[in-house]
N, C-alpha and C positions, 0 to 999 in steps of 0.2 A: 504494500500500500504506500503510497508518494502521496504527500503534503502538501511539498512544495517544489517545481520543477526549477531548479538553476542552475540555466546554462551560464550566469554571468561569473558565476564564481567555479561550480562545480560540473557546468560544459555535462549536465545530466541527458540530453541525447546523444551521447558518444558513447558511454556506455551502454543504456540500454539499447543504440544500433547495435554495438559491436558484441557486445557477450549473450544479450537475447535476440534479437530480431533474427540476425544473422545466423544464427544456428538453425532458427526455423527456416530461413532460405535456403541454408545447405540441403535442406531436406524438402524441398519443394514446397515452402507454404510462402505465399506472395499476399495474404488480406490478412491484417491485424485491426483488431478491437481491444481498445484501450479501456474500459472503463476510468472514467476519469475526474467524477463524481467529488473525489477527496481531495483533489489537486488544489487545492485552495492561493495560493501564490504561485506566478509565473516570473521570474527574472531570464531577460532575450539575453543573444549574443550573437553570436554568426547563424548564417542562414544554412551556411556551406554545407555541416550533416542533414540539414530537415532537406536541402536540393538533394544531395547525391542519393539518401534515402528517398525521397519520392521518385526521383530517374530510376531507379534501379527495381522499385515495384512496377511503378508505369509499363517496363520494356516487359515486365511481365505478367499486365493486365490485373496487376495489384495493387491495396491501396491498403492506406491504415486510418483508421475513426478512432479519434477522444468522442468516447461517449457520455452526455451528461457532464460534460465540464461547467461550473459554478461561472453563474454570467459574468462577475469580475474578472477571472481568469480565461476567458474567453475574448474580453474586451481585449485584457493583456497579449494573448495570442495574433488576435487578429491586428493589433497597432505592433506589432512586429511582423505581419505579413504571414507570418507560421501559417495561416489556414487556407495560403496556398498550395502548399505543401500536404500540411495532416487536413483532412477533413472534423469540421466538429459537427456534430448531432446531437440532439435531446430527442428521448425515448422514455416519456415516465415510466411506461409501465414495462420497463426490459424485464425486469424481473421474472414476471410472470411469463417469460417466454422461454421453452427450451433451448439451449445453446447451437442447436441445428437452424432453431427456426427464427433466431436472431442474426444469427449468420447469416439466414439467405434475404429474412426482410432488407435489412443493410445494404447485400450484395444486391439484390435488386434495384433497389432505389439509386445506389451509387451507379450500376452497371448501366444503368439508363440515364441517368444524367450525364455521364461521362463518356457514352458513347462507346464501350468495349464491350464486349462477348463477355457474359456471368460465369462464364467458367473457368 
């Protein structure tokens, strides 16, 4: 569970590209959900990880969602441009959705806004 995301001091999307994310790519998973609900403070920094991590889903028709980010920190995301990059979404009721069928509502939604193939 994260807090608070800072890239200004603690550059916190390098790690989790590099020790998670990345693992999952080695293994073929290209769509991450983030719940993001807890994230209460966002400190920016460079863009250079949120770009190279979005290129490198994109090429393979993937993407990642902060889900439920707290509108403050959302605010914070977006005046750093970050949700060019990550998608954000609110979904009150994820909860009550099985992790299959949150996955594909997601994937549908984004797969048709963004114009790629859901699979």
């Amino acid at each position: 569970m994260i807090g608070e995301w800072n890239d200004a001091v603690e550059n916190d999307i390098m790690p989790l590209k590099r020790d998670v994310l990345e693992v999952f790519m080695q293994e073929g998973i290209y769509k991450f959900i983030l719940i993001a609900e807890n994230v209460l403070n966002f400190h920016s920094s460079d863009k250079e990880y949120y770009e190279e991590l979005h290129e490198e889903l994109s090429d393979e028709n993937g993407w990642i969602v902060c889900l439920n980010m707290p509108e403050q920190t959302q605010y914070d995301f977006k005046l750093a441009k970050i949700n060019q990059f990550i998608e954000l979404m609110v979904l009150d009721n994820w909860r009550t959705y099985k992790p299959y069928h949150l996955f594909k509502r997601i994937n549908d939604q984004l797969s048709s806004r963004l114009d790629f193939p859901g699979n």
